[in-house]
N, C-alpha and C positions, 0 to 999 in steps of 0.2 A: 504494500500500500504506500504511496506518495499522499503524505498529505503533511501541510507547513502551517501552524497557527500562529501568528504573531501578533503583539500591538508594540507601538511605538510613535513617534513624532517626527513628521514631514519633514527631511531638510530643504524641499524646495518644492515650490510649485510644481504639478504636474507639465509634462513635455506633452504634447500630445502632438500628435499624426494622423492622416486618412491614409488609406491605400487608394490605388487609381481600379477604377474600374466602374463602370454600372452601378451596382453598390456601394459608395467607399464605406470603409470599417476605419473606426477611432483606436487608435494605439498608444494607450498613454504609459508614460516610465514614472518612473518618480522611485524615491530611496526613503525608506526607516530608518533614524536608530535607533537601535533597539538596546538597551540597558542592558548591560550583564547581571548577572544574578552575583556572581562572585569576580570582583577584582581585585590585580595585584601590581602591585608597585609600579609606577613608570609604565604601567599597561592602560590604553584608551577604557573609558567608563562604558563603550556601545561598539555594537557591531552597524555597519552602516549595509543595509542589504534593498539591492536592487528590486524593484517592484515591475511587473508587463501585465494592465489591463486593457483586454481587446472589448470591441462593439462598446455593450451598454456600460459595462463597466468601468471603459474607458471614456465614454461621456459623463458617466457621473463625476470620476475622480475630475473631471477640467472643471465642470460645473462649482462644483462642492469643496473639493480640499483645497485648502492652503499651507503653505509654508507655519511650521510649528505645530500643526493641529496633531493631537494625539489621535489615531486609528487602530484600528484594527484589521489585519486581511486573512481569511483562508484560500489556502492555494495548492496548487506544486510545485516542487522543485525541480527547474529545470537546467537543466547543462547541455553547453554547444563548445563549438570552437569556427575561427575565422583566421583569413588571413592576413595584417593588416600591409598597409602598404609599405612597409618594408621591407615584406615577405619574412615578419616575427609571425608564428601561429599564436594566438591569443583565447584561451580559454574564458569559458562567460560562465556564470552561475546564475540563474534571478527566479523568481518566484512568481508563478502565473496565475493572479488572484480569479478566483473561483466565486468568492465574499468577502465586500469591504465592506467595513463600518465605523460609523463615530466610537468614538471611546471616551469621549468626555461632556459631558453637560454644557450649553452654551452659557452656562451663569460659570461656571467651572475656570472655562477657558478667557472669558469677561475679568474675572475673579485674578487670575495668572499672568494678565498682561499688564498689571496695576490698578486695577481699577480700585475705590477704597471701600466698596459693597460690601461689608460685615456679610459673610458664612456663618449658617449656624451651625456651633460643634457639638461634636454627639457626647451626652453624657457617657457615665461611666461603662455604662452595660453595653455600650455600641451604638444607641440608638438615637436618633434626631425627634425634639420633639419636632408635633405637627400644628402647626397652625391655622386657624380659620377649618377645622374640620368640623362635617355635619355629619350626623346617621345618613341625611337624603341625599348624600354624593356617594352612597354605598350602591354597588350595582345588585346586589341581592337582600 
């Protein structure tokens, strides 16, 4: 089974592309990084891993993602090789999103860029209170 579940933070805008033909199809790249779980000395904090959504997925990502937003993609792992114009063969790795998605709340990401909008913290047991709640916003 191939299968890559990530989240992580845009380092840039999507690139996007059509192909030529009758059809064109949207081909967008764009890169995560993605946080290590364990790091070490004089070692980067993230792995930086390449992203390829084709058709709809790759109009959502133009439309929707920006530079820094956190996401989420499932995909697979894919490998090639090329040859570039110095006649170096050049190995590729990237990840062919299957499902992207937000990963972060727009008050969240409001919240992370300075905004001075007081979050509220969860008490001790984990939980937020809620505010403005009624029984008749209950769907049963």
């Amino acid at each position: 089974m191939n299968k890559v579940i990530l989240m992580g933070r845009l380092t840039r805008d999507p690139e996007v592309r059509y192909t030529q033909g009758a059809e064109p199809l949207a081909i967008a790249r764009y890169s995560l990084a993605v946080n290590k779980r364990f790091k070490k000395e004089g070692q980067p904090d993230a792995d930086f891993i390449n992203i390829v959504a084709f058709g709809r997925e790759g109009e959502f990502a133009e439309k929707y993602f920006k530079k820094g937003q956190m996401i989420s993609v499932v995909g697979r792992l894919q490998t090639g090789s090329y040859t570039d114009k110095d006649g170096v063969k050049r190995l590729t790795t990237d990840i062919v999103v299957e499902e992207q998605h937000f990963a972060e709340s727009k008050r969240n990401k409001v919240a992370s860029k300075g905004n001075t909008e007081k979050e509220e913290e969860p008490d001790s047991d984990g939980f937020v209170a809620v505010q403005n709640f009624d029984d008749d916003d209950l769907p049963f």
